[in-house]
N, C-alpha and C positions, 0 to 999 in steps of 0.2 A: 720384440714384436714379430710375429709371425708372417711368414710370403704369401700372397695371398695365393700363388702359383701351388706352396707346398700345401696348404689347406685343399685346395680341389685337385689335387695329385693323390692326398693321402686322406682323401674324405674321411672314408670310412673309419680310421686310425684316428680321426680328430674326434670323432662323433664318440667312440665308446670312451675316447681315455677323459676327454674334457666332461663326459653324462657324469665318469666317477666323483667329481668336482661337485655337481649339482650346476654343473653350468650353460643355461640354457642353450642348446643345440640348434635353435630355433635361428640364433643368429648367424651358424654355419652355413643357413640355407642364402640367407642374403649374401654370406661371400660368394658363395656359388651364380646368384643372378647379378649383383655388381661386376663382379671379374668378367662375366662374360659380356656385360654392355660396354664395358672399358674394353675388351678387346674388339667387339664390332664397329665402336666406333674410332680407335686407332685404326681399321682397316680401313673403315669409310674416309680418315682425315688422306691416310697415306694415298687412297686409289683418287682423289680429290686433288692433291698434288701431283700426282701422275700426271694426270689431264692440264692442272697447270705449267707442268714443265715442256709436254707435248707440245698444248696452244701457245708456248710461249715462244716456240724454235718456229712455229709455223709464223709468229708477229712478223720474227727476223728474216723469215724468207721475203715473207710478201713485203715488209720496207725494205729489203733488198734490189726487191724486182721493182721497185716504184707503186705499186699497187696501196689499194686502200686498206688499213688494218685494225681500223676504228670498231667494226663488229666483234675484230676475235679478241681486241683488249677490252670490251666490253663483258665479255664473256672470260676472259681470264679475272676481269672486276670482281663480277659474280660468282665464278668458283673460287676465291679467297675469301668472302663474304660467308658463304657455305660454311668454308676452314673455319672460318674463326667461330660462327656459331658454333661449329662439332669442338670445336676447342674448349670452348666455356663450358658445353656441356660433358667432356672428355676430364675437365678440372673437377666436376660437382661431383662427378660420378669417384673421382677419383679420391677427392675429401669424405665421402661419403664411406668408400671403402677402407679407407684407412683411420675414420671414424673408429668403426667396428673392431678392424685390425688391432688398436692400439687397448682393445679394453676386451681382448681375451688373454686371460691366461694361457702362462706357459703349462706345457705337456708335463703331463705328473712319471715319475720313474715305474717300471715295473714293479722295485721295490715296496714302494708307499702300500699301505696297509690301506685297506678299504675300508669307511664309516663315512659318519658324518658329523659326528662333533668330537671335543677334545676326549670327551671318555671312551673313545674307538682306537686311542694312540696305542704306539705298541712298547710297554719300556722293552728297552734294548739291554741295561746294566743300570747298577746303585753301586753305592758308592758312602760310606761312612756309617757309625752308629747313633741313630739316636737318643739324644740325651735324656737320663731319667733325671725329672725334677723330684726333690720332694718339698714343692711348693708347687701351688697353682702359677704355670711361666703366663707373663705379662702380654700383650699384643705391643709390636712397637710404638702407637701413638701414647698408649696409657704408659708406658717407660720415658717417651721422648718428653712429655708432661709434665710426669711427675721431676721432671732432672730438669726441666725450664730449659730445655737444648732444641727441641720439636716445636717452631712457636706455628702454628695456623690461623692463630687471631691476629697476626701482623699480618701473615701473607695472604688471608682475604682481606685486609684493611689495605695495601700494598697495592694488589692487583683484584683479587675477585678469588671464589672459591677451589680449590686445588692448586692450590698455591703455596708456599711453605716458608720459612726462613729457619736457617738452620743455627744453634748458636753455641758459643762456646768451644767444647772438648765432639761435638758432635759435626762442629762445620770443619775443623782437624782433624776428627775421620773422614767426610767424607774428602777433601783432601789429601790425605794419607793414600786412601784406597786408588785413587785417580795415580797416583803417582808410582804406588804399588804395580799397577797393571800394565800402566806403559813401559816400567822398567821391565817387569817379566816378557810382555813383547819383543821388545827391543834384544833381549836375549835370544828371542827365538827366533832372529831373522825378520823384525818389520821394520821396516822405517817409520820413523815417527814423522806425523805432518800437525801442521795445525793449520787449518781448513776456517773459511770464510762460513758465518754462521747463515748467510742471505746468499740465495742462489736464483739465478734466473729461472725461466719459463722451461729452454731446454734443457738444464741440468735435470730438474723435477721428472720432465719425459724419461730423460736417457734411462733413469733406475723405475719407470714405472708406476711414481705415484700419482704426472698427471699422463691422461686426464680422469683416471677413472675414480679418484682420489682425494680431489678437490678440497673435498668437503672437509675431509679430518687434518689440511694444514691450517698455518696460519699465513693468509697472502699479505704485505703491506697495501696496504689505501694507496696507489699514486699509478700515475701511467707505464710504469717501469717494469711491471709484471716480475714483480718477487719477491720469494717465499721462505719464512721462515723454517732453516732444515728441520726436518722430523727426525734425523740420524746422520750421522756422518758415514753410512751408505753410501748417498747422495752428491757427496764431495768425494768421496774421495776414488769413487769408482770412474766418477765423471773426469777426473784426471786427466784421462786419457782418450776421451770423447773424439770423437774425429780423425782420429791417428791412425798411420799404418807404419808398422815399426818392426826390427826383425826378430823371429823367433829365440835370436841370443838375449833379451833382454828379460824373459819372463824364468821364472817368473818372479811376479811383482807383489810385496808383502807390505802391504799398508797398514797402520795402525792409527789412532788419534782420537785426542778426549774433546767432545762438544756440548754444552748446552741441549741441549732434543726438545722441538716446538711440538706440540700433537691438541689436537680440539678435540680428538673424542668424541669426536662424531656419534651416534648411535650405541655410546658406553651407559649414558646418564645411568643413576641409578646403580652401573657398579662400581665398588670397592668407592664409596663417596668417602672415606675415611683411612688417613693415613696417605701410606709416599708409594703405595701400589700405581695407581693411576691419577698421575701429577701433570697439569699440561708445560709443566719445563721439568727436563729432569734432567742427568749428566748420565753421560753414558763413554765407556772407551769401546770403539769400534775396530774389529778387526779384515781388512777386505784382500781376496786374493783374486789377480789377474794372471791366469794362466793357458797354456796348451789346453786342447780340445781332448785330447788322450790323459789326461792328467788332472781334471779337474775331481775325481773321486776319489782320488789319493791324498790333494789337496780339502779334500772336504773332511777326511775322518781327522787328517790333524787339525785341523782349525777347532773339528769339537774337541779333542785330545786335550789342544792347547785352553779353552775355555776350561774343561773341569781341571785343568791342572789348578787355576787360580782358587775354585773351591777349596780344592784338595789342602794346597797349602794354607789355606784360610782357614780349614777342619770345619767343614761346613756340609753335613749332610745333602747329598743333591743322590737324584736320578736322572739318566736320560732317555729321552722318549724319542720316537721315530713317530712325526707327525703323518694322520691317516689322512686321506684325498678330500676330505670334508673339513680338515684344519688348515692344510697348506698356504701359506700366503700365495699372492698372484704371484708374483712373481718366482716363488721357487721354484723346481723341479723336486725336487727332496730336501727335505728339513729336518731339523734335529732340533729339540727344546731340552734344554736343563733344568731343572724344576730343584730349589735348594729348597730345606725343609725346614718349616717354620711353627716351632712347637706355640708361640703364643696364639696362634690361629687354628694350628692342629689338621696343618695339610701342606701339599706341596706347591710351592707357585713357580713361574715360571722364570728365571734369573738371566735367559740367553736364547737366544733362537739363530743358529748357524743354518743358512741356506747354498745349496750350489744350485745356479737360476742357468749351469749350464750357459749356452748363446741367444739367450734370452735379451738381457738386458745389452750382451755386445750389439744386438742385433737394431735396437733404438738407439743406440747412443754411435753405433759405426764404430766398433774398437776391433780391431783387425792387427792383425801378422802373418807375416809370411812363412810360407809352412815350407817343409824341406826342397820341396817341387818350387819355391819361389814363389806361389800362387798364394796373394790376400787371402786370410782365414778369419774368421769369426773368434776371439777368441773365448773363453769362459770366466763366466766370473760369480765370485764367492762371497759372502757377506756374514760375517757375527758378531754378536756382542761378547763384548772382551773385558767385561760385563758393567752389565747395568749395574750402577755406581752405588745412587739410594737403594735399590733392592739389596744388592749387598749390603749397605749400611743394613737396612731391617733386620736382614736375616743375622749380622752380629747380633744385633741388639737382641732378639730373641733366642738366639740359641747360647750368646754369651751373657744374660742375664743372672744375677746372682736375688738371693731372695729379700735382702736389705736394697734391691732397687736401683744398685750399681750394673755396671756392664765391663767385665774383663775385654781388654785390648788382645786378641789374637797375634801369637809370639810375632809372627812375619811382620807386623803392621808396630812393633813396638818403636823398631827405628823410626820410623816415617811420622810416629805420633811424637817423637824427643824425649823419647824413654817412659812415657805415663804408661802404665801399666792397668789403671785399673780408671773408668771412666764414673765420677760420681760429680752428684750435686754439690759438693765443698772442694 
């Protein structure tokens, strides 16, 4: 979340970078008249006290001296009466502003490309060949179908529509691949956790998604205020929520495979078919907590580390450098990996690595101390390390064979118990 101090320090810097966004400017003005009625009436509470502290030395003189001092505690009565009205309205004013505060985006990088939807992104590199079929290649539901592995009429029977049950040599991949990823992680430096799938009210704030966001979790029904994770983002950044800790400990390399709740808010109508956009899906997350000076250096390998998994998976992908019109709220700079998906005949997106920069430190209070010993904000990173069924898909169609089978990718043969080649018998 943003200072309200720094927003009306660096107006005009908020105004062009946030316009890039498409995001209404309109609200910048209100931090400008909020911040300043919170500061006039801190002045009016503090000059309020004054006067109390005054008439309150003058009570002690005069019951000192024996005199009456019934008027002037009458009158210190009243100037705390004052207090407390400017107080309540010092708190509305100040809920109000942080209202606001909390449902602007973070500042987009110099970098970011300018547009407004995803075909304004910029690829950055590619990355593999692909495959000539000579057959028409399948889309993954008509493969997961036809092999009785893909069931969707259980899991709208189960729970309701976008919903799946997976079976067979198909719930052993997606298994496989979950297992595949943590272990390449864990190579490269992350500590594996396994995170609580239900998070409170503040965890949700600390990364962002509430309050502006509501809408696309999933909350439980009960007095408890909590939510089913959308990512393990959300855990595993919040880790460290509240802390102030010293710069020998970073930086901090998280990894860990969840469940993912998402409603979908304002999707209906896309991708209604297949494990695109599922409202549970598995996901391995990757998140780095670092130095303020270090957090770009920390961000090209995290995407490094995502297409590595492609790579060894032999899985055509690109990467894209999302434009000011795509960015999530909370990034500052993002990167999408889009693996290539011949039974659809285009590329979708399998990762989206973000550095939200002290963004998200900034709601959640995660601090260290810098070399001066003075608490710092520190930065932090988020990507998927990857989206679990999308990989499964993207097997399924790029390792499709034209008898309706689907080859096991070498890497994944151990993890599968040697099956080599995925068919219906």
């Amino acid at each position: 979340m943003h200072s309200a101090n720094d927003v009306v320090d660096k107006f005009d810097y908020y105004q062009a970078n946030l316009k890039k966004r498409g995001y209404d400017i309109n609200e910048l003005d209100k931090v400008l008249e909020l911040n300043k009625q919170r500061k006039q009436l801190t002045t009016e509470v503090e000059g309020i006290r004054a006067e109390v502290k005054a008439a309150s030395k003058e009570i002690g003189v005069l019951k000192k001296a024996g005199n009456d001092a019934s008027s002037k505690m009458e009158e210190v009565g009243h100037l705390k009466s004052q207090i407390d009205v400017k107080n309540n309205l010092l708190d509305e004013v100040q809920r109000s502003l942080n209202d606001i505060l909390a449902c602007i985006p973070n500042i987009i990088d110099d970098e970011v490309p300018q547009g407004k939807s995803d075909e304004d992104n910029l690829e950055v590199r590619s990355w593999g060949v692909k495959k000539d079929f000579s057959f028409k290649p399948l889309e993954h539901w008509d493969l997961g179908e036809r092999l009785g592995m893909l069931d969707f009429e259980s899991g709208a029977k189960l729970t309701g529509a976008r919903f799946v049950v997976y079976r067979k040599q198909l719930a052993k991949l997606e298994r496989a691949l979950i297992n595949f990823f943590l272990d390449q992680h864990e190579k490269a430096g992350y500590e594996e956790l396994l995170t609580p799938y239900i998070v409170n009210k503040e965890t949700m704030y600390g990364t962002g998604q509430l309050p502006k966001f509501e809408d696309d979790l999933f909350k439980i029904d009960d007095e408890r205020d909590w939510y089913l994770i959308p990512t393990a983002e959300v855990t595993l950044t919040n880790l460290k929520r509240g802390e102030l800790f010293q710069k020998e400990e970073l930086p901090l390399k998280y990894t860990g495979f969840t469940p993912c709740f998402r409603s979908e808010a304002g999707s209906y109508g896309k991708d209604t078919k297949g494990l695109i956009r599922l409202h549970q899906f598995n996901k391995v997350e990757m998140v780095n907590i670092v130095e303020a000076e270090k957090s770009e250096e920390a961000h090209q390998a995290m995407v490094r580390q995502a297409e590595l998994m492609l790579e060894m998976l032999e899985l055509p992908y690109r990467t894209m450098l999302l434009c000011s019109g795509d960015i999530g709220f909370g990034a500052r700079k993002c990167y999408d990996l889009e693996v290539w998906l011949p039974g659809q005949g285009k590329f979708r997106e399998i990762s989206s690595v973000s550095n939200c920069w002290d963004f998200q430190a900034r709601r959640a209070s995660i601090r260290y101390r810098g070399d001066d010993n003075k608490p710092r904000f520190a930065h932090t990173l988020n990507g998927s390390g990857l989206a679990v069924g999308r990989t499964l898909l993207a097997i399924m169609e790029n390792y499709q064979q034209e008898d309706g089978t689907i080859l096991v990718p070498k890497v994944l043969i151990p993890y599968m118990g040697g099956i080599e080649k995925i068919s219906k018998n």
